[in-house]
C-alpha positions as CSV (number, residue, x, y, z in Angstrom):
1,X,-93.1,54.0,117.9
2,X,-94.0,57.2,119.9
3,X,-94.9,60.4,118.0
4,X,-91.2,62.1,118.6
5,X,-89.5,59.2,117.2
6,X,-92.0,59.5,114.3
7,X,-91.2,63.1,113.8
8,X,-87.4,62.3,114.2
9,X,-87.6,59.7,111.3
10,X,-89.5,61.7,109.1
11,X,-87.7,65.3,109.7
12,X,-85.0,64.6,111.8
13,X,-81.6,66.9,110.9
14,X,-83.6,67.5,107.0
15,X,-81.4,64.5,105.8
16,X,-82.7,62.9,103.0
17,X,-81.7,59.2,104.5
18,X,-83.9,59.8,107.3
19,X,-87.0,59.9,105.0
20,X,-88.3,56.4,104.5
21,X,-87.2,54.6,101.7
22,X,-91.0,53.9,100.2
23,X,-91.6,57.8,101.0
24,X,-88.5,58.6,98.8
25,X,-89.7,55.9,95.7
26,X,-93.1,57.6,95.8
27,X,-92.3,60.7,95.8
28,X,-89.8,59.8,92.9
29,X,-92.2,58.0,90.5
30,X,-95.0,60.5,91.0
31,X,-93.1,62.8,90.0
32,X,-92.6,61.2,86.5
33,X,-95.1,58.3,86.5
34,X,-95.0,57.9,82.3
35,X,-91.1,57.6,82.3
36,X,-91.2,54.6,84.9
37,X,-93.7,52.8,82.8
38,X,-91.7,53.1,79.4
39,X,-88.8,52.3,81.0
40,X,-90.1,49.3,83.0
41,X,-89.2,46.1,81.2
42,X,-91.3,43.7,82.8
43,X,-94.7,45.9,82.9
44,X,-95.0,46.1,78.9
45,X,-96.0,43.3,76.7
46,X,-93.0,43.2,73.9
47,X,-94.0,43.6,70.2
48,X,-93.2,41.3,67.7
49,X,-91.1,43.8,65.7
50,X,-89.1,44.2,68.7
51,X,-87.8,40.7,68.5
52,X,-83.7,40.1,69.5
53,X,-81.5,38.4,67.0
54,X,-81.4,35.8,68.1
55,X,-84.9,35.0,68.3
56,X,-85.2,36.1,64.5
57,X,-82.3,33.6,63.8
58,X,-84.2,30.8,65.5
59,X,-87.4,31.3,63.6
60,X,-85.2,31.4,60.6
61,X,-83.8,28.3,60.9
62,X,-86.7,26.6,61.8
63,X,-89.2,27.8,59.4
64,X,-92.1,27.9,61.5
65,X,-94.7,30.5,62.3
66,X,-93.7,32.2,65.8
67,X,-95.5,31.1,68.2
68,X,-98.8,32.9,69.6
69,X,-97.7,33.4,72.7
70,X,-93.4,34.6,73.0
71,X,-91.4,32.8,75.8
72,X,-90.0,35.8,77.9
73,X,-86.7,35.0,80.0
74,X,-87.3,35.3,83.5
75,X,-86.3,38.8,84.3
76,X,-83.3,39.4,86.3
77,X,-83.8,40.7,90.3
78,X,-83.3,44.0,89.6
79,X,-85.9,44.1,87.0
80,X,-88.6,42.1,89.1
81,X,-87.7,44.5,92.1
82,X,-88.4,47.3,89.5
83,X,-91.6,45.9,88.4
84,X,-92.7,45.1,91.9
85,X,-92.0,48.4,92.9
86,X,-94.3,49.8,89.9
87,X,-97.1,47.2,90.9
88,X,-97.6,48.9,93.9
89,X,-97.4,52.6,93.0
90,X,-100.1,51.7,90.2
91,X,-102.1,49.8,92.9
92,X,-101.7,52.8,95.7
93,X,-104.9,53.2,97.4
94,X,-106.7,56.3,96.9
95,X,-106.4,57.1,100.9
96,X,-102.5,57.4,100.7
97,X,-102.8,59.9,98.3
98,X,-105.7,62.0,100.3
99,X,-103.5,61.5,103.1
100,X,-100.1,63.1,101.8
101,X,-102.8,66.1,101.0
102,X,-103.8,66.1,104.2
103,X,-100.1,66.6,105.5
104,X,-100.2,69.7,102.8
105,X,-102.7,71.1,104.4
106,X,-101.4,71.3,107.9
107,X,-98.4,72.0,107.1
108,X,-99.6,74.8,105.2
109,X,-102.4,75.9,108.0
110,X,-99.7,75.7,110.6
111,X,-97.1,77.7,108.8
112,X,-97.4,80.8,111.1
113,X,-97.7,79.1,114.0
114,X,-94.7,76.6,113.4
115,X,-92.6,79.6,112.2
116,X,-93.8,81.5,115.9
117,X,-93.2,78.5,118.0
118,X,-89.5,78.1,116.5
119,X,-88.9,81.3,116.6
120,X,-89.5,81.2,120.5
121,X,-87.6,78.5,121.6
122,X,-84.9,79.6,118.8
123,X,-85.0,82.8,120.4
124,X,-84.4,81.2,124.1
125,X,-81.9,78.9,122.6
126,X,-79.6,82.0,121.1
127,X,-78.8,83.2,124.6
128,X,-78.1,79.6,125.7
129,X,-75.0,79.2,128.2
130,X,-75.7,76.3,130.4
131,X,-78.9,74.9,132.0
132,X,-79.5,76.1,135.0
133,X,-82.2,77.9,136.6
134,X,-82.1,81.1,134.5
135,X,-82.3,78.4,131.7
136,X,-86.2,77.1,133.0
137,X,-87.3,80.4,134.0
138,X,-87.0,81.6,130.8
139,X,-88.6,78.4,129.0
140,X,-91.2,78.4,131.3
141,X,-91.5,82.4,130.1
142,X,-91.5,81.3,126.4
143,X,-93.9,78.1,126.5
144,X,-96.7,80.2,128.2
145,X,-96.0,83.4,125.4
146,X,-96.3,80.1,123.2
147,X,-99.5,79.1,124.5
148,X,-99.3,76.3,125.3
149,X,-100.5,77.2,128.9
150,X,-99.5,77.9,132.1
151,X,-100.0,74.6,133.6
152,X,-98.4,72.4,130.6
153,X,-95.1,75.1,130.6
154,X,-94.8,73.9,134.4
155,X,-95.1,70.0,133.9
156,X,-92.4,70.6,130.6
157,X,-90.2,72.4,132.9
158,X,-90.4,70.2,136.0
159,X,-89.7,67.3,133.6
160,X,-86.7,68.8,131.7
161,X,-85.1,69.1,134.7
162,X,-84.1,66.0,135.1
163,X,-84.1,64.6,131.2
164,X,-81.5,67.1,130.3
165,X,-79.3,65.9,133.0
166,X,-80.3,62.0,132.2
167,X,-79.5,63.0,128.4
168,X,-76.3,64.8,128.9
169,X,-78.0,67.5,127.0
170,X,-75.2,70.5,126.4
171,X,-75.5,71.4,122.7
172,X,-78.4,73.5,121.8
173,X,-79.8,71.0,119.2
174,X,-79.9,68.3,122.2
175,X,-81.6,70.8,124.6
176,X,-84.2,71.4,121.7
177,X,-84.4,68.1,120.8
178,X,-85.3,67.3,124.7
179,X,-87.7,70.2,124.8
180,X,-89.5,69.1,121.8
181,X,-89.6,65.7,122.7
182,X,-91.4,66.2,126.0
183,X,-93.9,68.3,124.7
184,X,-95.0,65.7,122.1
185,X,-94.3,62.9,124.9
186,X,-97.1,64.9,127.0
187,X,-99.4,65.8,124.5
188,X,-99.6,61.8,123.3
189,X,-100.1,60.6,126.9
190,X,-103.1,63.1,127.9
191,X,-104.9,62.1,124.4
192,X,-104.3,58.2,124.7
193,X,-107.9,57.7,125.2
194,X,-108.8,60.7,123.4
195,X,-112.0,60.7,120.9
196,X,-111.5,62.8,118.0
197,X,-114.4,61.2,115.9
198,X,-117.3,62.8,115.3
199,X,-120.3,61.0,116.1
200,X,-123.7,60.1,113.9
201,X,-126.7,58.3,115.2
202,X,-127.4,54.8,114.6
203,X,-131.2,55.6,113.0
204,X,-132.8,58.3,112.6
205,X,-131.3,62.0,112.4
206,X,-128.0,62.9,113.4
207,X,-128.0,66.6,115.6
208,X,-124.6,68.6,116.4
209,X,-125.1,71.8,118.4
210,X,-122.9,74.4,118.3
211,X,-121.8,76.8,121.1
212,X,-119.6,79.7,121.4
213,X,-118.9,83.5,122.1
214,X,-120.0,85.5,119.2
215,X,-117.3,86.7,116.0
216,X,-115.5,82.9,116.5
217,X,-116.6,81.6,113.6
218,X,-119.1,79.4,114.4
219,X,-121.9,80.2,112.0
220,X,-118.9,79.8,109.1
221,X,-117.9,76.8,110.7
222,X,-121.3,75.3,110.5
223,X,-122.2,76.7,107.0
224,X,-118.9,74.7,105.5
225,X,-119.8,71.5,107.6
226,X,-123.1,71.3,105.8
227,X,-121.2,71.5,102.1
228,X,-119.2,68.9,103.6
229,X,-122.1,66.0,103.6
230,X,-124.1,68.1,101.6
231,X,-121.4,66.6,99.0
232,X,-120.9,63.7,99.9
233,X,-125.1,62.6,99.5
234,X,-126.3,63.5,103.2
235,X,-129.5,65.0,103.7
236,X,-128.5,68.1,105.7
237,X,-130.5,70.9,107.4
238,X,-129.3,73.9,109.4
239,X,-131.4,75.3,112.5
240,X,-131.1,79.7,113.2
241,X,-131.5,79.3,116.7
242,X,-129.0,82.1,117.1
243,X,-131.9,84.4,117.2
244,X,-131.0,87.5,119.4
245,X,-127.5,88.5,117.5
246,X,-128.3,90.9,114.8
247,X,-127.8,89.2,111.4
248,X,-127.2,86.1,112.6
249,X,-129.9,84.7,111.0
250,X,-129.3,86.3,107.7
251,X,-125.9,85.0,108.1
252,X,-127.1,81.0,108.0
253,X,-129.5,81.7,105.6
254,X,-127.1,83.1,103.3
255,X,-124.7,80.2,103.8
256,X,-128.0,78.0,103.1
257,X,-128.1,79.7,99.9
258,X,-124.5,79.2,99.2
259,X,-124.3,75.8,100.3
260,X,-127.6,74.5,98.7
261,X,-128.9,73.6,102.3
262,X,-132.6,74.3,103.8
263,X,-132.3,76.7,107.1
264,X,-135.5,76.8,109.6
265,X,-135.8,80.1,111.2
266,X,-138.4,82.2,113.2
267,X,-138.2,86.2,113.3
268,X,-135.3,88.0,115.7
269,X,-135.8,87.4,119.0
270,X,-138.1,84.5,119.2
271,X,-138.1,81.5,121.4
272,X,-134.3,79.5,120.1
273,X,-136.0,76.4,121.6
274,X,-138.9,77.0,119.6
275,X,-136.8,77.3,116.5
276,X,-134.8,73.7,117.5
277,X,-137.9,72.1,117.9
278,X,-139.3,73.1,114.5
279,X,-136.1,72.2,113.0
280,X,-135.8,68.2,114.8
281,X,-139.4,67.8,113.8
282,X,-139.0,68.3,110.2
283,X,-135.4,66.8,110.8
284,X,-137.5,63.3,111.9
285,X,-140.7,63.8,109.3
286,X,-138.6,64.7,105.9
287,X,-136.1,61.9,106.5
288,X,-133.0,64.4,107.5
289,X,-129.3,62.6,107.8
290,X,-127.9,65.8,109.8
291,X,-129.2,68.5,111.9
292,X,-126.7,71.8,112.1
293,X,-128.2,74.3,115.3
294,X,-126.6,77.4,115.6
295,X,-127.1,79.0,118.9
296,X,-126.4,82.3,120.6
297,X,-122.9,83.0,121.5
298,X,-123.2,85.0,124.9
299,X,-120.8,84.8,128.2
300,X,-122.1,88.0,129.7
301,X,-125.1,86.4,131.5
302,X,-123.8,82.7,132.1
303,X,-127.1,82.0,133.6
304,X,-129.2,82.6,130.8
305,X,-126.7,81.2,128.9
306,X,-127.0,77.8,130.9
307,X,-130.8,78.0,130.9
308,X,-131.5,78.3,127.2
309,X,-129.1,76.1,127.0
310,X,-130.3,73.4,129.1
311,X,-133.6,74.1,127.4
312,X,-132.4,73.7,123.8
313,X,-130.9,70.6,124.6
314,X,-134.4,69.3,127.1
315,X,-136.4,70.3,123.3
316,X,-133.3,67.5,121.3
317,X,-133.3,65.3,123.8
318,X,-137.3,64.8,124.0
319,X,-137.6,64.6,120.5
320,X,-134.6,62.1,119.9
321,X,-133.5,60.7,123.1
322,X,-129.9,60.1,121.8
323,X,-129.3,63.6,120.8
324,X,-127.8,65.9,120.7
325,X,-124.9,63.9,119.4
326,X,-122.1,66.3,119.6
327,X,-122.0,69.7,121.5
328,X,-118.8,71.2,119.6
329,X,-117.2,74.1,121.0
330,X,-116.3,76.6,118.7
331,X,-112.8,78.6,119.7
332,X,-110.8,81.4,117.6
333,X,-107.1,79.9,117.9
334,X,-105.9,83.4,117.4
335,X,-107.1,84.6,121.0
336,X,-104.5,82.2,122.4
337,X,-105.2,81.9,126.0
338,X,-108.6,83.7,126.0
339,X,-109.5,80.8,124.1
340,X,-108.6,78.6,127.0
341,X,-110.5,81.0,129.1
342,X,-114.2,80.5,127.0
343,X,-113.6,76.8,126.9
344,X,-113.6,76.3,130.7
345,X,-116.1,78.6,131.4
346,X,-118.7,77.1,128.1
347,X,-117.2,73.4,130.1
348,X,-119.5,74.7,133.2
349,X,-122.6,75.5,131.5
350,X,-122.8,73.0,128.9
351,X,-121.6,69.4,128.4
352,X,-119.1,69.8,125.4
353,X,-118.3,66.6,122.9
354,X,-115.6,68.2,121.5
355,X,-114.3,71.8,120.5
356,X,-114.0,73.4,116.8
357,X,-110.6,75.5,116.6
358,X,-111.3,78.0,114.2
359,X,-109.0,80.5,111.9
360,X,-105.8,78.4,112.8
361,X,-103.9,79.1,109.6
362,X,-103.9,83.1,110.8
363,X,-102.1,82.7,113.7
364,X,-98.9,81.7,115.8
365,X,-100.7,80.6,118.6
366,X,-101.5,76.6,117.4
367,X,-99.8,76.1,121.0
368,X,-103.0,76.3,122.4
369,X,-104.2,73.1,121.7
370,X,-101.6,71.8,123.8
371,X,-103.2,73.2,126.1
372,X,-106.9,72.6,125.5
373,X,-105.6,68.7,125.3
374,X,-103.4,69.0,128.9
375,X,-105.3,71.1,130.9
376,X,-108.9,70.6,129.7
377,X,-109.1,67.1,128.4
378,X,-111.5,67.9,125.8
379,X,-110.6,66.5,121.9
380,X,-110.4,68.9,119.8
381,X,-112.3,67.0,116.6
382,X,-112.3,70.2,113.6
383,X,-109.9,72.8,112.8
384,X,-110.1,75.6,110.0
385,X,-106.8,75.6,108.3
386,X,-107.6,78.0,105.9
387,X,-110.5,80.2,103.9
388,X,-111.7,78.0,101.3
389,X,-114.9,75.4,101.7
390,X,-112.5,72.6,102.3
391,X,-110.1,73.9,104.4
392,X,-112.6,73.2,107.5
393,X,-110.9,69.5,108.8
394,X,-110.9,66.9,111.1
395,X,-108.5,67.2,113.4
396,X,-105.7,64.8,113.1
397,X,-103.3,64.8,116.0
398,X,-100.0,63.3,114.4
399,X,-100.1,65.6,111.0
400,X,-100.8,68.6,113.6
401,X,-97.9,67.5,115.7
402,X,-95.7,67.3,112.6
403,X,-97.0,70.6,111.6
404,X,-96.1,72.1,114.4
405,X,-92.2,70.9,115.5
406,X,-90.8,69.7,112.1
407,X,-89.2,72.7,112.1
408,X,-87.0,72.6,115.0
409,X,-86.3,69.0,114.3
410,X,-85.4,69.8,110.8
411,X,-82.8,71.9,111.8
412,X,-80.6,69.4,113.4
């Protein structure tokens, strides 16, 4: 089943029948948990002074001590459906329940951008007539105001031309339901063999470098990382190699403080390289898990740029020939297509793993990672969904499809 079908079973026209069944029980005995297990028959051992009649009158007329163990009649289907349907809610793996959180949370960090994106294709569909030309030029108008880039908004277009027609699509809800489903359609076939998984080394320390234009939220991004496996029992330490912004050191050290996690650092304006090579050295000697560099975020100069660069990762690489592991991208979804713009010129200086989209719960712009997926072809593997130290996540790419378009599906 393809991710628009998915969608369309989940949200499709808000209808309560198109929710799936096991969704819909539990939803219902979460919601009152106790009750279900009072009133299940077959999940609580009877008590003798709960005995029917006719029992009593049996023991009565025997005269014998009831036995130790009471002879239950088999319960009737509905009650062993009942109770079979309480087995598994109280055997519910933790995961299922961390993963209806997780839909929470991008449904809630994609609020503004869902609303924004409905409100543009709503907006094109109010003036709807017929679909003709006028018709694409103006969705081609509102997918790149969408962000989801100039490229992508073409392909959609090109390819609605002729679905519509296939589909017979003349209501509005069918021409949104064909516009929606090729977007989705496109952004599943250009991540089929898409890595979204960070990666860890196999011994030794793991190292992730960061990269990125200054004020994106890197340094946050790599300060809430650490209290991530900080927490969960990794040995973490954070490298200042961002050494020429003013305060950027401060800045990791402070989040070093916060997050309980050791920073190496040299005075403003020294050698980053030297400061990445003090930091994998201690990172290999003192038994480190992970390895967190920060490094400058300038575009101005892409030459130095690429050259300390090239040099931090020459230092990694000597030291642990594996490394780095991940060069992770950090972008500020709320600069839309600018975003787009620092990715592919970062993508000539530096080989980047995977990109970080920060801030994404404060804007209507999610559209853009459309784009990063269509026209760059690089994963996007973390996303900030909100303020708080947890709201820093892996990237997930159904719950941010769902995120984004159950909206417009919804409104069938």
């Amino acid at each position: 089943m393809g991710l628009f079908d998915k969608l369309k079973r989940a949200f499709g026209g808000g209808q309560a029948e198109a929710k799936p069944e096991s969704e819909e029980k539990v939803a219902t005995e979460n919601s009152a948990p106790q009750a279900e297990v009072e009133s299940t028959p077959a999940a609580v051992e009877p008590a003798p002074k709960e005995k029917t009649k006719a029992d009593q009158a049996e023991v009565n007329q025997e005269n014998v001590e009831p036995e130790p163990e009471v002879e239950v009649a088999a319960p009737t289907p509905a009650e062993s459906a009942e109770a079979e349907v309480e087995e598994k809610v109280a055997q519910k793996p933790a995961q299922e329940v961390a993963a209806n959180e997780e839909t929470r949370r991008y449904e809630r960090g994609l609020a503004k951008s869902r609303k924004g994106f409905g409100a543009k294709i709503n907006a094109l569909l109010a003036n709807f007539r017929s679909v003709d030309e006028d018709f694409f030029e103006e969705l081609e108008e509102t997918l790149i105001e969408a962000d989801v880039g100039f490229e992508t908004a073409m392909k959609i277009s090109d390819q609605l031309r002729d679905e519509v027609k296939f589909q017979n699509a003349k209501k509005k809800a069918d021409v949104s339901d064909v516009i929606v489903e090729k977007l989705v359609d496109l952004y599943e076939a250009e991540g089929e063999n898409e890595d979204n998984q960070l990666h860890f080394a196999t011994q030794g320390p793991t190292v992730f470098l960061f990269v990125g234009v200054n004020g994106v939220g890197k340094t946050t991004t790599i300060g809430k990382l650490a209290h991530r496996y900080q927490a969960a029992g990794k040995k973490v330490l954070m490298a200042a190699a961002d050494t020429f912004r003013a305060g950027a050191i401060e800045q990791l050290v402070e989040w070093g403080k916060r997050v309980d996690v050791e920073v190496v650092r040299k005075p403003e304006k020294s050698d980053p390289a030297a400061v990445v090579f003090e930091a994998v050295k201690k990172a290999k000697e003192e038994d480190y898990d992970l390895l967190l560099v920060d490094t400058a975020g300038r575009l101005q100069n892409k030459v130095n740029l690429m050259n300390e660069l090239e040099k931090i990762q020459r230092v990694i690489t000597r030291e642990l020939p594996d490394a780095p592991h991940e060069v992770l991208l950090a972008l500020d979804a709320t600069t839309g297509q600018n975003a787009l713009t620092q990715a592919k010129q970062f993508g000539e200086v530096t080989k980047v793993s995977g990109i970080v989209l920060t801030k994404l719960d404060g804007t209507a712009r999610g559209g853009i990672v459309l784009a990063i997926r269509n026209e760059l072809h690089l994963p996007v593997k973390l996303v900030g969904l909100g303020e708080q130290m947890d709201d820093l996540r892996d990237f997930n790419p159904e719950e941010f499809v769902y995120g984004l378009f159950k909206d417009l599906i919804a409104q069938r």
